[in-house]
PQR file with spaces between the fields and no chain letter, atoms N, CA, C, O and H, PARSE charges and radii, in Angstrom:
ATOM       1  N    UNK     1      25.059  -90.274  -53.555 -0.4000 1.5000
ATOM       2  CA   UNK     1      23.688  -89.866  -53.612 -0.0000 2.0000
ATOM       3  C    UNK     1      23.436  -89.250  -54.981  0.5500 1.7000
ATOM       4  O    UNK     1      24.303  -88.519  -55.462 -0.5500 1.4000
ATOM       5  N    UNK     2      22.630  -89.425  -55.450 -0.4000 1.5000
ATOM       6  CA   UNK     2      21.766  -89.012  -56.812 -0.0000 2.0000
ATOM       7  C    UNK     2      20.713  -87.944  -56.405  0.5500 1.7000
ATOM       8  O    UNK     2      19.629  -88.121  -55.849 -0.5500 1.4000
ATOM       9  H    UNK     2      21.927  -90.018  -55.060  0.4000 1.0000
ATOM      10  N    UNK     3      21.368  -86.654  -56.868 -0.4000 1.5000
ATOM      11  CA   UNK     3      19.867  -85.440  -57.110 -0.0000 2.0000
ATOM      12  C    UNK     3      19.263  -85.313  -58.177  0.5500 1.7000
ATOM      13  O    UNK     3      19.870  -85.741  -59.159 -0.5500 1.4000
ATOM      14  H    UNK     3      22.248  -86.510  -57.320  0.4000 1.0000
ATOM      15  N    UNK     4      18.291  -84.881  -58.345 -0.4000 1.5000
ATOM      16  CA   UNK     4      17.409  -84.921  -59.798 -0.0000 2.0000
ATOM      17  C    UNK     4      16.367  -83.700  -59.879  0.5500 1.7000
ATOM      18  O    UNK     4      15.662  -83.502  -58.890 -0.5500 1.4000
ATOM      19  H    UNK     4      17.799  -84.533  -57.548  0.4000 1.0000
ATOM      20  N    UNK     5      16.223  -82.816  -61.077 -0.4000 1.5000
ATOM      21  CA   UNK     5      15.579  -81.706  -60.728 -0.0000 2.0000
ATOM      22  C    UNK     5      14.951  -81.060  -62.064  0.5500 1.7000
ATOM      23  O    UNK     5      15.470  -81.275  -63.159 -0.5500 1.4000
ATOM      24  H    UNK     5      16.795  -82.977  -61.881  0.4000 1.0000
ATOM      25  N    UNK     6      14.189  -80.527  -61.961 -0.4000 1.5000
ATOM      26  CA   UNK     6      13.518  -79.905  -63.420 -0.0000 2.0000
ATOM      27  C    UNK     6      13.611  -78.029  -63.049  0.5500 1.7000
ATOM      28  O    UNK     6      13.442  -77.516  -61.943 -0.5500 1.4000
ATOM      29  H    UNK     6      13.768  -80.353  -61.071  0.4000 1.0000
ATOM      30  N    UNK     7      13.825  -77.546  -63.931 -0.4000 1.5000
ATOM      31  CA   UNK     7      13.865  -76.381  -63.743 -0.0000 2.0000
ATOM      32  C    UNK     7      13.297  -75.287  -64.870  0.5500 1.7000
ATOM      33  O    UNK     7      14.150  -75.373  -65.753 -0.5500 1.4000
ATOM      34  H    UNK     7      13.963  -77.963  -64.829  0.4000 1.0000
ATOM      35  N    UNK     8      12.517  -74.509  -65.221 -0.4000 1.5000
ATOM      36  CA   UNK     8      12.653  -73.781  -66.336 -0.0000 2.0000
ATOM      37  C    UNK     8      12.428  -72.427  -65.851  0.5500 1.7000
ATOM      38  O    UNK     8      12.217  -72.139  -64.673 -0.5500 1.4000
ATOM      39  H    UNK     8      11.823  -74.439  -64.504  0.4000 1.0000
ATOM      40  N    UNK     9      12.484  -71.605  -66.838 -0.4000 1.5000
ATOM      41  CA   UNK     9      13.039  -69.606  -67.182 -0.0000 2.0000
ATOM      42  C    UNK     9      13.824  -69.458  -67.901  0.5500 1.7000
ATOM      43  O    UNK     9      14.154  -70.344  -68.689 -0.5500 1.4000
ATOM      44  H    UNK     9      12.655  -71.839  -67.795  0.4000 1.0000
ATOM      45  N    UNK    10      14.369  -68.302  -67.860 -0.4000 1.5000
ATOM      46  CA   UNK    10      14.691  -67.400  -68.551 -0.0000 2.0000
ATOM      47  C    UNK    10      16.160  -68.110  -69.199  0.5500 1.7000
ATOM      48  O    UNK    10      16.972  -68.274  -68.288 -0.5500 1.4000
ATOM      49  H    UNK    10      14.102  -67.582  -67.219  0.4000 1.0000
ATOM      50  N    UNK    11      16.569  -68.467  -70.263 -0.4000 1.5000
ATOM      51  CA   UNK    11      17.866  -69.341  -70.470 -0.0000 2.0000
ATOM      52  C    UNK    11      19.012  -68.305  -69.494  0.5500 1.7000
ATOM      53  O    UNK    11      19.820  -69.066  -68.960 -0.5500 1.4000
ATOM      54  H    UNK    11      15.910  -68.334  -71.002  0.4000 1.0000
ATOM      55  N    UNK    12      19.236  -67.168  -69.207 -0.4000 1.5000
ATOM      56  CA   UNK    12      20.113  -66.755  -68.676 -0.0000 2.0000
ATOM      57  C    UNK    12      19.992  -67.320  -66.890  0.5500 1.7000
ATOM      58  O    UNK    12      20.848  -67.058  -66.045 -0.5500 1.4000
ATOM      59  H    UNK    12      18.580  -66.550  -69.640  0.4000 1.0000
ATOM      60  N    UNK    13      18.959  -67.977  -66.680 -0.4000 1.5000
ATOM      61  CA   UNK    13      18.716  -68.121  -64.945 -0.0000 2.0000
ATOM      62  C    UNK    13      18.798  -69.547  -65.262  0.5500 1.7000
ATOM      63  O    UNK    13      19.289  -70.164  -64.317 -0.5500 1.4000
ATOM      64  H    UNK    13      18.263  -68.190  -67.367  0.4000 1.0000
ATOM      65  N    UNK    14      18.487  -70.297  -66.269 -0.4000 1.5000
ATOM      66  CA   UNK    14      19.257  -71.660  -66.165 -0.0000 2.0000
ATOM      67  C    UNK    14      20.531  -72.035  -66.387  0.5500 1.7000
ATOM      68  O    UNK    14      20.884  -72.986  -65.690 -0.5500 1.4000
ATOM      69  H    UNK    14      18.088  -69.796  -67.037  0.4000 1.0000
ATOM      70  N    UNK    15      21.303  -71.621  -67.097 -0.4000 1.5000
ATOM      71  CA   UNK    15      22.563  -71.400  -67.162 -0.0000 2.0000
ATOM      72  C    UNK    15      22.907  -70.885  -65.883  0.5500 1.7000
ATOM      73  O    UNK    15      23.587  -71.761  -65.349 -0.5500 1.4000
ATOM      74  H    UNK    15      21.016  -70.848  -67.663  0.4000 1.0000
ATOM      75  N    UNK    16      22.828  -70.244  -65.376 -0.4000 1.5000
ATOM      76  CA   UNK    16      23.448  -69.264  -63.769 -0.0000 2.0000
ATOM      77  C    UNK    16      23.352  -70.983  -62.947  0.5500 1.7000
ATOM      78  O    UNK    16      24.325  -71.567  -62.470 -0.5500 1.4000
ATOM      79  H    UNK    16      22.275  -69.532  -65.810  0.4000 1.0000
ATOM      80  N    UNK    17      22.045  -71.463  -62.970 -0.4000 1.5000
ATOM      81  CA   UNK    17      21.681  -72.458  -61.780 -0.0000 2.0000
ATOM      82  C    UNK    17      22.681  -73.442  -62.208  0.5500 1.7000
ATOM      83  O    UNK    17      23.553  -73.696  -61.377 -0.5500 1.4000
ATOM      84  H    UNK    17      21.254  -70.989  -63.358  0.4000 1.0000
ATOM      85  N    UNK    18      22.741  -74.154  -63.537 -0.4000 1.5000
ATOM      86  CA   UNK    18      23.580  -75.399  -63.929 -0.0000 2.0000
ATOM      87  C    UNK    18      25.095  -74.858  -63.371  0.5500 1.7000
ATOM      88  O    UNK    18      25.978  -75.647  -63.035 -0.5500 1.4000
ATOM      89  H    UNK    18      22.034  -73.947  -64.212  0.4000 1.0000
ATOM      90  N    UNK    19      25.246  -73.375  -63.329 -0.4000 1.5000
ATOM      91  CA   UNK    19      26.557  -73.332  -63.091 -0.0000 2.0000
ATOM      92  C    UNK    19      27.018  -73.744  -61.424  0.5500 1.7000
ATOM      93  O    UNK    19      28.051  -74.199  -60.934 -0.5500 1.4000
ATOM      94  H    UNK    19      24.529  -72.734  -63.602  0.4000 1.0000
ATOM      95  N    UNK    20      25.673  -73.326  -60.858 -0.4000 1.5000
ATOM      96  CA   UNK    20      25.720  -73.343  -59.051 -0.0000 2.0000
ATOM      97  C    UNK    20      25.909  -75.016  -59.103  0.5500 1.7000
ATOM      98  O    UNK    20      26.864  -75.724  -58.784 -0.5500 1.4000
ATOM      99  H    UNK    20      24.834  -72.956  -61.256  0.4000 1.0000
ATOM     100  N    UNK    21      25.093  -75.211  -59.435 -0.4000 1.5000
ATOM     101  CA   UNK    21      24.924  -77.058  -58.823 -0.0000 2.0000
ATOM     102  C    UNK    21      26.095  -77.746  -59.339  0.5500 1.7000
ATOM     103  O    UNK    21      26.502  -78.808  -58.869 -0.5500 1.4000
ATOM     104  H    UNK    21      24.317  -74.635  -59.694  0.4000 1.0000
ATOM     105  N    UNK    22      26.650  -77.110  -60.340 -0.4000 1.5000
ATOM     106  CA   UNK    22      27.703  -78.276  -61.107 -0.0000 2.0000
ATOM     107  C    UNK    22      29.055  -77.764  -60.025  0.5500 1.7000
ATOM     108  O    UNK    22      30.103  -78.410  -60.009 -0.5500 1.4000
ATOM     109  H    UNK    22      26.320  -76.247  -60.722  0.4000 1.0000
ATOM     110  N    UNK    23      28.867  -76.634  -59.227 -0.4000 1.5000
ATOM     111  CA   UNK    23      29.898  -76.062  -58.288 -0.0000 2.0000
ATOM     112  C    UNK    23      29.358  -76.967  -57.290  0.5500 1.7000
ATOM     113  O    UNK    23      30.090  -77.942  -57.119 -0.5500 1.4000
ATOM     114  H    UNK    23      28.016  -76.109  -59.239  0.4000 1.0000
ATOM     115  N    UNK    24      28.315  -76.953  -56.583 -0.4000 1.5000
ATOM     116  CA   UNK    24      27.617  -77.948  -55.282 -0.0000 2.0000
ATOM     117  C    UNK    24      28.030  -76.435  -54.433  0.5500 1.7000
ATOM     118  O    UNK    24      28.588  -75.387  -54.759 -0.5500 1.4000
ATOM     119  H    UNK    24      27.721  -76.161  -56.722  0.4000 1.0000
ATOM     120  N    UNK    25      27.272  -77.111  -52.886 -0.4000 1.5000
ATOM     121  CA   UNK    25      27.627  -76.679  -51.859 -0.0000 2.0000
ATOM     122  C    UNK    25      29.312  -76.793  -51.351  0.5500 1.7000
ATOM     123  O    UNK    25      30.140  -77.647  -51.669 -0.5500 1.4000
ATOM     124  H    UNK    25      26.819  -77.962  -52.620  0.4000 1.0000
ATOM     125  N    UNK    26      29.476  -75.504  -50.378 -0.4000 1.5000
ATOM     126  CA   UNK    26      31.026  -76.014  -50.308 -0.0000 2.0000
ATOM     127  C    UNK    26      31.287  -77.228  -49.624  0.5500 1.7000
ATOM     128  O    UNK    26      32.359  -77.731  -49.960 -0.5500 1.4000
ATOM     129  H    UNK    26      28.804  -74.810  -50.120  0.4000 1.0000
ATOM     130  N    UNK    27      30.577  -77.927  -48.680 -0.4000 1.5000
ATOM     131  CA   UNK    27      31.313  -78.952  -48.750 -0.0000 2.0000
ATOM     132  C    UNK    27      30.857  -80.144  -49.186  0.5500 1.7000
ATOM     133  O    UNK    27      30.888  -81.120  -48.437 -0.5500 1.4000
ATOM     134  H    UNK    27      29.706  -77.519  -48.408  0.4000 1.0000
ATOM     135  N    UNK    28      30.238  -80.242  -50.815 -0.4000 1.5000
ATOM     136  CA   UNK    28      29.884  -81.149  -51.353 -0.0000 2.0000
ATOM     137  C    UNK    28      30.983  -81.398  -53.002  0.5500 1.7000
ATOM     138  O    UNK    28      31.476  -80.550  -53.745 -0.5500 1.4000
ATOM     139  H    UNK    28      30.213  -79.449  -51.424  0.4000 1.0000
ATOM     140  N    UNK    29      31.013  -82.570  -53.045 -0.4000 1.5000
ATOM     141  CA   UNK    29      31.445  -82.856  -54.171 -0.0000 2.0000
ATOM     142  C    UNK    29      30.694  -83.449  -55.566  0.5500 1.7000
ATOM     143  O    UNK    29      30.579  -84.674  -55.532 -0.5500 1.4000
ATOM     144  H    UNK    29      30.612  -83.259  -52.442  0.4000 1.0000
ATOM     145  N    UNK    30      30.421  -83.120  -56.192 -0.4000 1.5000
ATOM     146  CA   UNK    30      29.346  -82.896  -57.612 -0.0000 2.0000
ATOM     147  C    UNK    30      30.761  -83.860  -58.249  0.5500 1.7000
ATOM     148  O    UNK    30      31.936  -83.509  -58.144 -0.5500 1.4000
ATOM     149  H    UNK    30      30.514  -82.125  -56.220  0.4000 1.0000
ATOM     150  N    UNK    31      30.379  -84.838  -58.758 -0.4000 1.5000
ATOM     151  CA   UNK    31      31.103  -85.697  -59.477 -0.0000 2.0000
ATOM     152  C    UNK    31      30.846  -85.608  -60.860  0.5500 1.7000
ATOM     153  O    UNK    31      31.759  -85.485  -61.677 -0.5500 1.4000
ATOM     154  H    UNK    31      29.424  -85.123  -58.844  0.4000 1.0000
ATOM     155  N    UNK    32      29.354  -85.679  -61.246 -0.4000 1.5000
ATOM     156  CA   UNK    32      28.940  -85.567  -62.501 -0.0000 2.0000
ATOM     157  C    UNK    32      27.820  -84.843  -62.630  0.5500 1.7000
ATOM     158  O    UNK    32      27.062  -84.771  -61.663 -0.5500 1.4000
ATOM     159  H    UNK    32      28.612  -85.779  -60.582  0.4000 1.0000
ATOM     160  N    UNK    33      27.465  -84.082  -64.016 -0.4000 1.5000
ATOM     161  CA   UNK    33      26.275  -83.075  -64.268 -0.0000 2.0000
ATOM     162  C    UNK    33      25.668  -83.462  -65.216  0.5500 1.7000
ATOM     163  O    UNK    33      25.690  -82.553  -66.045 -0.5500 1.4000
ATOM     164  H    UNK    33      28.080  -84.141  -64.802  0.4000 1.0000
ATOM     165  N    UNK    34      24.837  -84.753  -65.785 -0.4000 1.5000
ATOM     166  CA   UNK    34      23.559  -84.362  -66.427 -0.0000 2.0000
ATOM     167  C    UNK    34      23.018  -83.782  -66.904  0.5500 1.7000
ATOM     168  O    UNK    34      22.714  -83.081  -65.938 -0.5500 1.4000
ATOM     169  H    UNK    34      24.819  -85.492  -65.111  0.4000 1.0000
ATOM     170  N    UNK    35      22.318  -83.180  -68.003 -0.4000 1.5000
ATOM     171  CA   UNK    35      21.267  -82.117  -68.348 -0.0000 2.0000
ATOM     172  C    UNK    35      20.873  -83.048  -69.569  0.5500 1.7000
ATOM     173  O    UNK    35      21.376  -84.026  -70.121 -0.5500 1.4000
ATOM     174  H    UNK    35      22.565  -83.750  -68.787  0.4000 1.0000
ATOM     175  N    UNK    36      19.421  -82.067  -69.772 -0.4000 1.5000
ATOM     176  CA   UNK    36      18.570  -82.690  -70.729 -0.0000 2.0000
ATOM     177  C    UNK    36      17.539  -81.936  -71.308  0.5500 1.7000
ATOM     178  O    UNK    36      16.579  -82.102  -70.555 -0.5500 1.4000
ATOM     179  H    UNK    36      19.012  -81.272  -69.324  0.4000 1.0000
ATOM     180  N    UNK    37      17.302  -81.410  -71.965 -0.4000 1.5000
ATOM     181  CA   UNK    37      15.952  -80.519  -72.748 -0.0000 2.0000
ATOM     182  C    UNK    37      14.853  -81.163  -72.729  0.5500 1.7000
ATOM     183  O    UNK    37      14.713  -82.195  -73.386 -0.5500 1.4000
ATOM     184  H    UNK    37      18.082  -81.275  -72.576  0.4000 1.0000
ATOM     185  N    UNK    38      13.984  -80.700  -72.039 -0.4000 1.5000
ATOM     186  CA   UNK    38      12.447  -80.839  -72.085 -0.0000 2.0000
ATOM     187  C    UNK    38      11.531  -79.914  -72.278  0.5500 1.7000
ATOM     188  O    UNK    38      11.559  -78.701  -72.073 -0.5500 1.4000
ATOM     189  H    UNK    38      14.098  -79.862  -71.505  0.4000 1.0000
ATOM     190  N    UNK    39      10.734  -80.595  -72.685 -0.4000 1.5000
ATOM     191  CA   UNK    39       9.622  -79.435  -73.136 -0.0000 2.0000
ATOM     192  C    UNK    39       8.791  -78.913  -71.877  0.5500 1.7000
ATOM     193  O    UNK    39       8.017  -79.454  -71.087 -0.5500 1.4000
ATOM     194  H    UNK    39      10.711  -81.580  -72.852  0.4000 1.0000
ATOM     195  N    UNK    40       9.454  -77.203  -72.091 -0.4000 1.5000
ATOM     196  CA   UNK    40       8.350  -76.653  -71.132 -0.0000 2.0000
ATOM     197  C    UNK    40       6.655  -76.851  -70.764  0.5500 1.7000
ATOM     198  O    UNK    40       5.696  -77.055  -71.508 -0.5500 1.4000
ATOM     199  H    UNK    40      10.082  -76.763  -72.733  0.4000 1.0000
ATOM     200  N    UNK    41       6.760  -76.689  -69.223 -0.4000 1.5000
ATOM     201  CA   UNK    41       5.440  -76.632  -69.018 -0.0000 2.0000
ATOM     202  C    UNK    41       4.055  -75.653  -68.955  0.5500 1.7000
ATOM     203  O    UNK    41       3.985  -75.334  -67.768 -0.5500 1.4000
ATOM     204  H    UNK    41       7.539  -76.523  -68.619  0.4000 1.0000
ATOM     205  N    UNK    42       3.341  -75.259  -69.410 -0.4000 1.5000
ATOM     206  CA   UNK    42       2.589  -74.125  -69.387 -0.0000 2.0000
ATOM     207  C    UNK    42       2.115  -74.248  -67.768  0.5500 1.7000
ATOM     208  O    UNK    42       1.983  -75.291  -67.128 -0.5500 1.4000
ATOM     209  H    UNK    42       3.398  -75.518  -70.374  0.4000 1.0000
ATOM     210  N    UNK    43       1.888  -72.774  -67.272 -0.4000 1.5000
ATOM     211  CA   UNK    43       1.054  -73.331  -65.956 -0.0000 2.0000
ATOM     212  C    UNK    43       1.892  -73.608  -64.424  0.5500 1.7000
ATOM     213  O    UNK    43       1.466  -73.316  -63.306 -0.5500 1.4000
ATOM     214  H    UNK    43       1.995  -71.927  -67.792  0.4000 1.0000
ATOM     215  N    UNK    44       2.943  -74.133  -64.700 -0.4000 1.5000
ATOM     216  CA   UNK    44       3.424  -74.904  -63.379 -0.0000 2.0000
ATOM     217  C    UNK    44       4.159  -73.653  -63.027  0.5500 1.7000
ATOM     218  O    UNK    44       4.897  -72.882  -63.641 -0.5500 1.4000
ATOM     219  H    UNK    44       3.289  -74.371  -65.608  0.4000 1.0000
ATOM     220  N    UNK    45       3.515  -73.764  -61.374 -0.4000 1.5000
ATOM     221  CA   UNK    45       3.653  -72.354  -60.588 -0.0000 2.0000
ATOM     222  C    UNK    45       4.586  -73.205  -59.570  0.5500 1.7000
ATOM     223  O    UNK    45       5.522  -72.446  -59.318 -0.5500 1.4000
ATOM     224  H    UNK    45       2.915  -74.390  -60.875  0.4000 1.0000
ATOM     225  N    UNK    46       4.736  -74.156  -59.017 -0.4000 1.5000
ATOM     226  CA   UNK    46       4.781  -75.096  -57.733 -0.0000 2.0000
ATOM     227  C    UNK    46       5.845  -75.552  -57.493  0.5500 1.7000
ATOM     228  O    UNK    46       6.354  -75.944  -58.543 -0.5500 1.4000
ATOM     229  H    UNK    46       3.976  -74.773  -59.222  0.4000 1.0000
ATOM     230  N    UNK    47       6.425  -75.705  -56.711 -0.4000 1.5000
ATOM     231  CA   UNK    47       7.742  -76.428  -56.083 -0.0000 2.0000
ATOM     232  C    UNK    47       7.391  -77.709  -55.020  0.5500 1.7000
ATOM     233  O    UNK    47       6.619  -77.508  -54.083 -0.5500 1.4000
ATOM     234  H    UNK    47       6.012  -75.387  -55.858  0.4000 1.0000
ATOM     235  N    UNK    48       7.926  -78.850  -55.206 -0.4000 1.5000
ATOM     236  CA   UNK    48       7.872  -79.306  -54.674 -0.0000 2.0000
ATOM     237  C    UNK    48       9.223  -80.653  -54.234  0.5500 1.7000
ATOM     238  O    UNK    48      10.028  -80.836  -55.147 -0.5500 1.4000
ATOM     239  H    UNK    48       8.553  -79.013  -55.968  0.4000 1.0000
ATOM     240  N    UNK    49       9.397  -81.335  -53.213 -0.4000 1.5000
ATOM     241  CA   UNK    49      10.143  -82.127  -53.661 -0.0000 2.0000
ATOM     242  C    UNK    49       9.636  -83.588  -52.921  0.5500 1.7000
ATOM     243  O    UNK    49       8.986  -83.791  -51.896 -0.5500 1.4000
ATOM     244  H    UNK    49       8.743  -81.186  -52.471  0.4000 1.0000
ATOM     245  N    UNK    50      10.395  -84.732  -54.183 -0.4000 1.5000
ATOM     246  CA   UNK    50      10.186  -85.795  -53.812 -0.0000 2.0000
ATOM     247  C    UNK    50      11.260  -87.002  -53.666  0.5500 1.7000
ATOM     248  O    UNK    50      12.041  -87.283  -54.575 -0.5500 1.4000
ATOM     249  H    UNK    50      10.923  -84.566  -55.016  0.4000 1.0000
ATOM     250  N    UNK    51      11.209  -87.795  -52.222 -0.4000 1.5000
ATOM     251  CA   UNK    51      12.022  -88.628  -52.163 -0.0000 2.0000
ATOM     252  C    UNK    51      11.750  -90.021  -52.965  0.5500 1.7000
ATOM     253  O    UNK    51      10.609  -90.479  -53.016 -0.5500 1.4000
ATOM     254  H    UNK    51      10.574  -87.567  -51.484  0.4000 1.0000
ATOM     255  N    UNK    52      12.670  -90.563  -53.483 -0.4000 1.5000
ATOM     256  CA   UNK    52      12.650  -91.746  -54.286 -0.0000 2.0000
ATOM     257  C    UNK    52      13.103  -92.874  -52.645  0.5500 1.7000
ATOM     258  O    UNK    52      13.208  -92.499  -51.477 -0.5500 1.4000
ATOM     259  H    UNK    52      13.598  -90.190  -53.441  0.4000 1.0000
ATOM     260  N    UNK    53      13.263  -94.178  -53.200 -0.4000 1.5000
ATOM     261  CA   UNK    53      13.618  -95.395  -52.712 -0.0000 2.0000
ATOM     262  C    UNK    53      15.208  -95.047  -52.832  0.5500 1.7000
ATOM     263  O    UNK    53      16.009  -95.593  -52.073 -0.5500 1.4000
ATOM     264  H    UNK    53      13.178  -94.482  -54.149  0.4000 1.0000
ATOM     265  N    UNK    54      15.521  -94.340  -53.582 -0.4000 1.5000
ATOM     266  CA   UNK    54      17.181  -94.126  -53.805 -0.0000 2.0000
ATOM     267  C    UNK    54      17.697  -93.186  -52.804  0.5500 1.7000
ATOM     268  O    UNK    54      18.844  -93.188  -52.358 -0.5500 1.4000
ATOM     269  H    UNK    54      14.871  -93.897  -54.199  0.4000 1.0000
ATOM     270  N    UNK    55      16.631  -92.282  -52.452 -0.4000 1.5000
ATOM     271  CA   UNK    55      17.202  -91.232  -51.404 -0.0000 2.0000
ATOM     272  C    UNK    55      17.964  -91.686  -50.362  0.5500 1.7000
ATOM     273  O    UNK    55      17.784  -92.859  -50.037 -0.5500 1.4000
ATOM     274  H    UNK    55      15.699  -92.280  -52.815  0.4000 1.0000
ATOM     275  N    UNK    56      18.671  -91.121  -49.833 -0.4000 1.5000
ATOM     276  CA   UNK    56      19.496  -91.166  -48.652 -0.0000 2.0000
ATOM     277  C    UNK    56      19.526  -90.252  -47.501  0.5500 1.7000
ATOM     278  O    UNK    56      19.739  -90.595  -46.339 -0.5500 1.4000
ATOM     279  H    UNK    56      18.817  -90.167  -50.097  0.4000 1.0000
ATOM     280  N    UNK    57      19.210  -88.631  -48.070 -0.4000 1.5000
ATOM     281  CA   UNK    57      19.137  -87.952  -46.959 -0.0000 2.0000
ATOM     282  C    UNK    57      18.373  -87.612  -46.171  0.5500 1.7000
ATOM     283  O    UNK    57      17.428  -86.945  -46.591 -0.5500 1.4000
ATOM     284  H    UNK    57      19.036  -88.353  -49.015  0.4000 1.0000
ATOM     285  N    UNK    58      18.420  -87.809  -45.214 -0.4000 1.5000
ATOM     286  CA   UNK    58      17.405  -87.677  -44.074 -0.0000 2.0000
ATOM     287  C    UNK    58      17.202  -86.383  -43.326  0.5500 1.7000
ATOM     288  O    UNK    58      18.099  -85.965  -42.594 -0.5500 1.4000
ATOM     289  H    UNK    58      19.187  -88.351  -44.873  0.4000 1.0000
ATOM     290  N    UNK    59      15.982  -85.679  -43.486 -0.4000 1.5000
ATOM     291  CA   UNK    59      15.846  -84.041  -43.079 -0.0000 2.0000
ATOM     292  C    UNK    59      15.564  -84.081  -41.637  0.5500 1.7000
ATOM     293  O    UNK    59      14.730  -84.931  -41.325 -0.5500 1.4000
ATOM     294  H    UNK    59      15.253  -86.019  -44.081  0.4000 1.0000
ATOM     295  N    UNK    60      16.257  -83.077  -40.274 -0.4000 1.5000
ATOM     296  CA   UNK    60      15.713  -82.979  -39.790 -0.0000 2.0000
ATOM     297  C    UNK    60      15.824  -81.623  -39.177  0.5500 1.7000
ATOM     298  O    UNK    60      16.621  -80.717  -39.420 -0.5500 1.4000
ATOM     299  H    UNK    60      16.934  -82.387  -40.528  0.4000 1.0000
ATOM     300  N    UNK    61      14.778  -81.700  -38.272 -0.4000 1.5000
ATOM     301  CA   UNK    61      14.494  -80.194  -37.685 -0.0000 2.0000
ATOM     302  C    UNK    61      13.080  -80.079  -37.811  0.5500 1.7000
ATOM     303  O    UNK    61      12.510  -79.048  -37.455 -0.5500 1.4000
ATOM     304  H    UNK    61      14.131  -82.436  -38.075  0.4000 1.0000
């Protein structure tokens, strides 16, 4: 499965997060980590998430 995510703050709270995800959940295995610099967004308050055609996991509850 492929995750994909945008994140911005404070460089000390992105660094902390790249460190969580590149660890995963305990019982997940993180094979490879990605990153990429983009230009911040002014404005964006919002979270949201979206499934692609690639997704696989299925939420329930």
């Amino acid at each position: 499965m492929t995750v994909e995510g945008e994140a911005q703050g404070p460089d000390e709270a992105i660094q902390e997060l790249v460190k969580e995800i590149n660890n995963g959940p305990r019982l997940a295995h993180v094979v490879k980590l990605e990153k990429k610099e983009i230009p911040p967004q002014e404005g964006e308050g919002l979270f949201g998430v979206k499934r692609t055609s690639e997704s696989t996991f299925n939420a329930t509850g």
